[in-house]
C-alpha positions in Angstrom: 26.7 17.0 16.0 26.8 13.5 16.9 29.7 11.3 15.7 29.1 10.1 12.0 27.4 6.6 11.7 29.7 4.1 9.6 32.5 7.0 9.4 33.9 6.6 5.9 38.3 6.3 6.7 41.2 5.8 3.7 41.1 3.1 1.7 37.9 1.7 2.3 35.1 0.0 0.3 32.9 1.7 -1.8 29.4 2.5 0.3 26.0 2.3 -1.2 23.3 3.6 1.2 19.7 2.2 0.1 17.0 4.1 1.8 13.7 2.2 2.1 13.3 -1.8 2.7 10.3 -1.7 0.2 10.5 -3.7 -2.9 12.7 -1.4 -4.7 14.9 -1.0 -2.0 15.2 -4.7 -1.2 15.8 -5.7 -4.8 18.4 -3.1 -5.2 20.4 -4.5 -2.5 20.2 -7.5 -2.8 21.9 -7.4 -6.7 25.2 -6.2 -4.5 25.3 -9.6 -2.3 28.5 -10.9 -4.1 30.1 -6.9 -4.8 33.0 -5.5 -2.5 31.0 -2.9 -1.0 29.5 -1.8 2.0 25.9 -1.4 1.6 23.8 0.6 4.5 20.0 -0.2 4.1 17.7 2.6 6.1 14.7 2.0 7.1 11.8 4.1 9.7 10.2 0.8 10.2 12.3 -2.5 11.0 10.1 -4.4 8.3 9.1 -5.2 5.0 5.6 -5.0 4.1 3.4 -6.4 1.6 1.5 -3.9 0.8 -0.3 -5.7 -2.2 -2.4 -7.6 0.9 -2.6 -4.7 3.1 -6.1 -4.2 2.7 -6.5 -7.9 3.9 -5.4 -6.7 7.5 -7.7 -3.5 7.6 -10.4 -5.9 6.6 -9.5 -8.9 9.2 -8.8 -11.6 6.8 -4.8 -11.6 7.7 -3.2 -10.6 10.5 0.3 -8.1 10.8 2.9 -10.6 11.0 1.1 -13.0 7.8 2.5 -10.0 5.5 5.2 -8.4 7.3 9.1 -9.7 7.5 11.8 -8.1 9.3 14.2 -6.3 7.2 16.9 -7.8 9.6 16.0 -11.4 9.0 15.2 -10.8 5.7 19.2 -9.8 4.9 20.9 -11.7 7.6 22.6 -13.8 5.2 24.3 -11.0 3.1 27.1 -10.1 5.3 27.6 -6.6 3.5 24.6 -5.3 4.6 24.3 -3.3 7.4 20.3 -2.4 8.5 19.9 0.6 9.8 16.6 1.9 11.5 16.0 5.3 11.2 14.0 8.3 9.2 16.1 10.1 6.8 15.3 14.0 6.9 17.1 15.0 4.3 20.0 14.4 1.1 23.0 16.9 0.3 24.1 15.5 -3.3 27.1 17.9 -2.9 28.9 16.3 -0.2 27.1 13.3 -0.9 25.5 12.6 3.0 22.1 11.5 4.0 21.0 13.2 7.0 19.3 10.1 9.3 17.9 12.5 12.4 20.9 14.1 13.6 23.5 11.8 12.6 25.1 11.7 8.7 25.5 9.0 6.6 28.3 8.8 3.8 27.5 7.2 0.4 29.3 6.6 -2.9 26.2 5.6 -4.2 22.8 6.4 -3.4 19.3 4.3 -4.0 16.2 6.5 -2.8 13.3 4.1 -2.5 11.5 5.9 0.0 8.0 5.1 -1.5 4.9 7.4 -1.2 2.0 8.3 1.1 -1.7 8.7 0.7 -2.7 12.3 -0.5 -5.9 14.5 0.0 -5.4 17.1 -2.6 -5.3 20.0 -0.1 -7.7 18.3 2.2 -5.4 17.0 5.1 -8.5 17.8 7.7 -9.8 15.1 6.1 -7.1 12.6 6.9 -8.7 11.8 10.8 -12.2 11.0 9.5 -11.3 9.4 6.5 -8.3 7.2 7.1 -5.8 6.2 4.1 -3.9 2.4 3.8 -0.7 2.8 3.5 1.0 1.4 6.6 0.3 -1.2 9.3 -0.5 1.5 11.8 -3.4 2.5 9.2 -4.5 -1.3 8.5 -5.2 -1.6 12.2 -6.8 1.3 12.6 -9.3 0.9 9.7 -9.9 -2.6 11.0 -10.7 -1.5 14.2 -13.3 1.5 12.7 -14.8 -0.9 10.6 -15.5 -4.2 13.5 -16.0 -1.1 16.1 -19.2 0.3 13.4 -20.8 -2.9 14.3 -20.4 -3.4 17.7 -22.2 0.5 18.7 -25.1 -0.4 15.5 -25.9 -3.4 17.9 -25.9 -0.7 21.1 -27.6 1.8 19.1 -31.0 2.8 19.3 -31.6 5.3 17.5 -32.5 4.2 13.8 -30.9 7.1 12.2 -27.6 6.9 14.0 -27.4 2.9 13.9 -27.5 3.2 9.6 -25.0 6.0 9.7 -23.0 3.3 11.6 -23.5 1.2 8.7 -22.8 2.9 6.1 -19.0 2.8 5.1 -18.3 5.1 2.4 -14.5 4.1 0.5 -13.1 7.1 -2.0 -11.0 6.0 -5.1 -12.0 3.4 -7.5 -8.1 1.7 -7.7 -7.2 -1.7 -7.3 -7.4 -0.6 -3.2 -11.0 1.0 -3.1 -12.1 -2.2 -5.1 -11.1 -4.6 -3.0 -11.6 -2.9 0.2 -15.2 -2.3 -1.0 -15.5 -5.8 -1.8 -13.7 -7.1 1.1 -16.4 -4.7 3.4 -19.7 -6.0 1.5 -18.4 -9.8 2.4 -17.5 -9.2 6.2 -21.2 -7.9 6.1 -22.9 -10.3 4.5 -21.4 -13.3 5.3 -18.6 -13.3 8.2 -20.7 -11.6 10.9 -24.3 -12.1 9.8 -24.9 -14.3 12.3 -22.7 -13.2 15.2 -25.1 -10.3 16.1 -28.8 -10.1 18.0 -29.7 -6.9 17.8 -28.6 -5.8 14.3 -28.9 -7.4 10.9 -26.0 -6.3 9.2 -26.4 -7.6 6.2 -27.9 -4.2 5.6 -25.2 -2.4 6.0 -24.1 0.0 2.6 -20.9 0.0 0.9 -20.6 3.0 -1.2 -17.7 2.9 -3.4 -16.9 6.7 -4.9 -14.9 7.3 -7.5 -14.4 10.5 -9.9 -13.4 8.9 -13.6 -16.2 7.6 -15.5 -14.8 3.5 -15.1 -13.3 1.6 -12.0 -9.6 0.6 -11.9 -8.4 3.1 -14.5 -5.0 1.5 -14.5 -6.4 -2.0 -16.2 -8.8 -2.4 -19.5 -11.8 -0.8 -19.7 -13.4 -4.9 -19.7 -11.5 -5.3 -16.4 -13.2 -2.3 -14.9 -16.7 -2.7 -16.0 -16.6 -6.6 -14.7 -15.2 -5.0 -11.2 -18.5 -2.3 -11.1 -20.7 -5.4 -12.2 -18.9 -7.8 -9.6 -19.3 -5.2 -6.9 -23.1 -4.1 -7.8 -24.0 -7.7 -7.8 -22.4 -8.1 -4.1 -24.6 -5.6 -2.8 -22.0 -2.4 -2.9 -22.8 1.1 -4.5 -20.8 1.8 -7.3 -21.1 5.8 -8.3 -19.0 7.1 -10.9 -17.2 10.5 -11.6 -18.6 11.4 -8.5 -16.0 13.6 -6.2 -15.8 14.4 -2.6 -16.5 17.9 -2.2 -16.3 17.8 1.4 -15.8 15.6 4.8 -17.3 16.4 8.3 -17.4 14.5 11.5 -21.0 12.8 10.1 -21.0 13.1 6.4 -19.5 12.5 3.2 -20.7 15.8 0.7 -21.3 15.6 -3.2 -21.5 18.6 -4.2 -25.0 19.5 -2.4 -25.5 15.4 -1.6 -24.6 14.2 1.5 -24.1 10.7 2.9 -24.1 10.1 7.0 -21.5 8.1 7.4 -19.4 7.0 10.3 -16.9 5.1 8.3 -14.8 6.8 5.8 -11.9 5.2 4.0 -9.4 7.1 1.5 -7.8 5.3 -1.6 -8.2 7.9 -4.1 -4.2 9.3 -4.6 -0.6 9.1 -3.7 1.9 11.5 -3.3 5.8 10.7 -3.0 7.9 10.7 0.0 9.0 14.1 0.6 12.7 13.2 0.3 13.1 13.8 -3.1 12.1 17.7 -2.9 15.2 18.3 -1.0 17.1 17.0 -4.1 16.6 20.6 -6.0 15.3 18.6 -9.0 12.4 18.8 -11.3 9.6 16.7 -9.9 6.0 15.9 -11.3 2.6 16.7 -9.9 2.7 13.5 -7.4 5.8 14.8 -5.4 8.2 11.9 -7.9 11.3 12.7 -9.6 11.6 12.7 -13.4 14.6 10.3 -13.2 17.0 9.5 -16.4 16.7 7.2 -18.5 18.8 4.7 -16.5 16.6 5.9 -13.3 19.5 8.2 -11.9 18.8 11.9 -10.7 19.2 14.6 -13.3 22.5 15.8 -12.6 23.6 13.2 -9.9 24.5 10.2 -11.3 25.0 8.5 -8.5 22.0 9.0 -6.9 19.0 7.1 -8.2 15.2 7.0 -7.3 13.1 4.3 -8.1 9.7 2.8 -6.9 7.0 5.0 -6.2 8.9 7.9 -5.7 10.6 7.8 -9.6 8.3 9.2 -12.4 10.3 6.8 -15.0 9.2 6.7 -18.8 9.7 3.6 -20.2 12.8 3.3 -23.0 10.8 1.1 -25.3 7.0 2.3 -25.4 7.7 5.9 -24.2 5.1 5.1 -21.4 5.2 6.0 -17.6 6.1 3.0 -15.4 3.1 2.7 -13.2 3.1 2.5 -9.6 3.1 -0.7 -8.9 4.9 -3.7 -7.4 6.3 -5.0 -10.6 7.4 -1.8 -11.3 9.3 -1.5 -8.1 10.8 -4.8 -8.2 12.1 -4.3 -11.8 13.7 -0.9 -11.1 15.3 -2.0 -8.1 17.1 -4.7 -10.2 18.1 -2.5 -13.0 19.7 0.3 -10.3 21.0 -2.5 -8.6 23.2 -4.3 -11.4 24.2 -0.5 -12.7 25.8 0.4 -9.3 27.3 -3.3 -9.0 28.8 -3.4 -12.7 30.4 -0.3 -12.5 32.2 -0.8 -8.8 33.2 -4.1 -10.3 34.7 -2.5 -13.1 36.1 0.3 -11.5 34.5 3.1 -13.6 31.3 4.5 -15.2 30.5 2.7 -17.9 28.0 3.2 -20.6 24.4 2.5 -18.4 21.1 1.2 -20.3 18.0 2.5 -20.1 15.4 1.4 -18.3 12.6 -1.2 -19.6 9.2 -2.1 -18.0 8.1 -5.6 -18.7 4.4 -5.4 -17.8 3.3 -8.9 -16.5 -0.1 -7.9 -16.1 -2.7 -6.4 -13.4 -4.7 -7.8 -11.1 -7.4 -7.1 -8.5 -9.5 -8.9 -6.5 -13.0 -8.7 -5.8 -14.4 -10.7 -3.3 -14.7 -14.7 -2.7 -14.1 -16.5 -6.5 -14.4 -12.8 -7.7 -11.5 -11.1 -9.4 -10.7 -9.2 -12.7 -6.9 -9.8 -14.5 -5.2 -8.3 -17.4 -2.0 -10.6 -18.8 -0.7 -10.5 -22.8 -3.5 -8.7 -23.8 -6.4 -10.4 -22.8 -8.8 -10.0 -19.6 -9.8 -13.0 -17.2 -12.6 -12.9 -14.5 -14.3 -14.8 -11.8 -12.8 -18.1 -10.0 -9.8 -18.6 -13.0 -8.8 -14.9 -12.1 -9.0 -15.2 -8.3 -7.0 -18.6 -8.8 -4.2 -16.9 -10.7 -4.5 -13.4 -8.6 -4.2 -15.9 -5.1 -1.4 -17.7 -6.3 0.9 -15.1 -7.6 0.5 -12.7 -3.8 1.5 -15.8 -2.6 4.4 -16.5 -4.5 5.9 -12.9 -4.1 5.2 -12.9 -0.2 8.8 -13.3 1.4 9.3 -16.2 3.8 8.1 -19.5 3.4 6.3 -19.2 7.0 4.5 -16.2 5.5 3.1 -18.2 2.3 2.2 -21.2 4.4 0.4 -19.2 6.7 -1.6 -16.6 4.2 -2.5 -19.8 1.6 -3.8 -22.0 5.0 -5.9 -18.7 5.9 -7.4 -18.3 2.5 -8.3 -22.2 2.4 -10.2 -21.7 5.9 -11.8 -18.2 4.9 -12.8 -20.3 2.0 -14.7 -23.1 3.1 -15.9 -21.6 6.8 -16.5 -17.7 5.5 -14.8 -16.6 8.1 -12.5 -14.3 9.3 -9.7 -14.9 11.7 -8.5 -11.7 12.6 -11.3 -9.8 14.1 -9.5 -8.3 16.6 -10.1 -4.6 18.4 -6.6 -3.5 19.5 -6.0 -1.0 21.6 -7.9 1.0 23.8 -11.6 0.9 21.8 -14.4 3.5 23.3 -18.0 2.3 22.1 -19.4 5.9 21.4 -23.4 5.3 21.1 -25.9 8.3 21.1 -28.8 6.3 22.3 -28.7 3.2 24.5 -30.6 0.1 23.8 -32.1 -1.0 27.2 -30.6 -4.8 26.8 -32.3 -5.3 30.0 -35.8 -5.3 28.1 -34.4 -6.9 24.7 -35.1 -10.4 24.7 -32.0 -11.1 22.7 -30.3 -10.7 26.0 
């Protein structure tokens, strides 16, 4: 065993250990900058991510670094935070330690916002063929699947293989498979149209699969038929309670339908991080804790989950908190001032339950195209994209970060373009039959 990290000694201040720089995680620690305490903020990545715009990276419009911050610089101000970079594997509420690889961690009070992964519902030899969005790593990856499609279509010969090539098939009708859908139909139609010779890729088909009967299930039903409408009228394929039955290395199955496909993108479920099944408490089908009422851990009061890994019910309407940003964000807060009114005081003192405020849901569509649902009513087209544009921007951290994503918008905006069509890595063009671009007068 290697020596403890932050060893706890007599008399010192109280510890809070904060695992995940997400936006629960961040919000919790930050209502502790002006508490005596020492709070210890783990993270596997060194930096913040926006996820909200994630699909903007997978789909070239943004690049890494426009929605990404480092957790250091992001905390360099609150001297009681220490960052420390690291994968927890696992939590022992008895002698309250966090195991971060070999080492232990101490903690008076514990905030697990660990956040959640993509899931395949016992499908995980899907997950190479059809990759999910929830990390940087996956962004780039699916931007380079989706730019690489197009270069081998304009190698390819073979008719058959070139629309395979073309076809990009995205499961789950969320706020993710909407906009990526979207966001995949425009690149088509409009960024590259006329970068090509060989191949017209405005013909390319964007099939967007999802198993309810409406899109965005999370919004009103007016907010998900103007999404299927919006899409359809782009161009994309919108089918409906429609489920994957099966994956291979050329199709998509239906049932007995198939689709050839060489582009496959997953948004259709999240499952928790697996921390919290090493708590020994009750979780709910998604792999989340069913927290207290004040968001704590049943039987661990001093050990809270929030974000997307808390299955919280909210005190007033009796509703689950739904996955989302805002939700995050507003349970991060609440732990937050719980854990820094009671080591101000001393004690534990009578803690509130916890209440959502729902500010409304958003998605975007395409260019002037989005669908929003705030106090009750639903707003569509340029107004929504307006207000959907203006408040990613506002919660983006770093003012660089908002200058830089609102001046990339304004260009993509006027020019239709896209710039952050990059292939990283190593790319191998795979093409079954070569054109002979010594014959092709394009060349």
């Amino acid at each position: 065993m290697t020596p403890e990290l932050y060893p706890t000694r007599a008399g010192r201040r109280p510890r809070v250990v904060v695992v995940g720089a997400g936006f629960a995680g961040l919000q919790a620690a930050r209502q502790l900058a002006r508490v005596d305490c020492d709070v210890v903020l783990v993270d596997r990545r060194n930096h913040h991510l926006f996820q909200p715009l994630l699909y903007q990276v997978a789909t070239a419009a943004l690049s890494p670094a426009d929605i990404a911050v480092p957790i250091r610089a992001i905390v360099r101000d609150q001297a009681n935070v220490q960052v420390l970079l690291g994968e927890v594997t696992g939590v022992d509420v008895v002698r309250r330690v966090v195991n971060v690889g070999y080492d232990e961690l101490r903690y008076d009070w514990l905030v697990l916002a660990a956040g959640a992964t993509h899931t395949y519902f016992g499908n995980d030899r899907w997950a190479p063929r059809a990759p999910g969005l929830k990390t940087i790593e996956d962004a780039i990856d699916i931007r380079r699947r989706v730019l690489l499609a197009f270069e081998e279509a304009e190698l390819e010969d073979d008719e058959e293989v070139r629309r395979a090539k073309l076809t990009f098939v995205v499961i789950g009708g969320g706020p993710t498979g909407v906009e990526m859908a979207g966001a995949l139909r425009e690149i088509a139609a409009e960024t590259i149209a006329d970068d090509f010779r060989r191949v017209d890729t405005t013909t390319a088909r964007i099939i967007l699969l999802e198993g309810g009967d409406r899109l965005l299930a999370s919004m009103s039903e007016a907010a998900g038929e103007r999404a299927r409408r919006d899409l359809e009228a782009m161009g994309v394929e919108v089918r409906l309670e429609t489920f994957v039955t099966d994956i291979d290395e050329a199709r998509v199955w239906v049932g007995e339908h198939s689709v050839p496909a060489a582009n496959v993108i997953w948004a259709a479920g999240v499952k928790a991080s697996p921390v919290g099944e090493g708590l020994d408490v009750p979780l709910d089908g998604q792999g989340r804790v069913l927290v207290e009422s004040d968001c704590s851990v049943p039987g661990h009061p001093h050990v809270f989950a929030v974000g997307d890994l808390a299955a919280q019910v909210d005190a007033t309407t009796g509703e689950s908190v739904p996955g989302v940003a805002q939700g995050a964000i507003q349970m991060g807060r609440f732990v937050g001032r719980i854990i820094r009114d009671e080591i101000t005081a001393g004690e534990e003192g009578i803690r509130p339950s916890f209440r959502y405020i729902d500010r409304g849901d958003m998605a975007t569509i395409g260019r002037a195209r989005a669908v929003a649902d705030i106090g009750g009513r639903t707003f569509h087209g340029a107004f929504a994209w307006v207000l959907w544009s203006v408040i990613h921007v506002a919660f983006l951290i770093g003012f660089r970060n908002k200058v830089l994503v609102m001046v990339n918008w304004a260009w993509q905006w006027f020019v239709q373009t896209r710039g952050a069509r990059l292939i990283t890595g190593s790319p191998s063009v795979h093409v079954e039959e070569p054109a002979d671009l010594s014959r092709d007068p394009g060349y």
